[in-house]
C-alpha positions in Angstrom: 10.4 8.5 3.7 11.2 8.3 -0.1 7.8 6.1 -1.0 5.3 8.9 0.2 4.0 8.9 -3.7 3.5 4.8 -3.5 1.7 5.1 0.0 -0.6 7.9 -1.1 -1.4 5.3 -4.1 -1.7 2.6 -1.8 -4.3 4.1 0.3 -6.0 5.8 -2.4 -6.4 2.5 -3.8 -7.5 0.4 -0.4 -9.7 3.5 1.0 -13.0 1.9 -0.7 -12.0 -1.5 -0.1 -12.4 -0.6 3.5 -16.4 -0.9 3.1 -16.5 -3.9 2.1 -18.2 -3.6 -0.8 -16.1 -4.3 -3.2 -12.9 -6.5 -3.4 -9.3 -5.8 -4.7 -5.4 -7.1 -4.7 -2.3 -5.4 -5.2 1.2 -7.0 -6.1 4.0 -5.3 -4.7 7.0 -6.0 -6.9 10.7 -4.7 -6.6 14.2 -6.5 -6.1 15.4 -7.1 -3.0 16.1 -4.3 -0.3 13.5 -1.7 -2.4 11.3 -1.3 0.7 8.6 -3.5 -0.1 8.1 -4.8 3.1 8.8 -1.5 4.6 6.0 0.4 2.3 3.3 -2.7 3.2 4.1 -2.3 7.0 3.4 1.5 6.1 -0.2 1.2 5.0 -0.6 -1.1 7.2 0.0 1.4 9.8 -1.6 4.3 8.4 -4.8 5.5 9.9 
């Protein structure tokens, strides 16, 4: 809860990638205890 807006990005942003037809990266910056692992193991998760 709290990063919904940063997850919907996420997956907007990883959706295509998911074809395999094109390539991307994404830097997830913040200091420490932001949630950054947190929001990663999120999308990771998401279906």
């Amino acid at each position: 809860a709290g990063r919904q807006r940063e997850l919907h990005q996420l997956e907007e942003f990883l959706a295509p990638l998911a074809t395999g037809t094109c390539a991307g990266a994404v830097i997830v910056l913040g200091e420490a205890g932001t949630g950054k692992s947190h929001l990663i193991h999120a999308v990771q998760h998401s279906p």
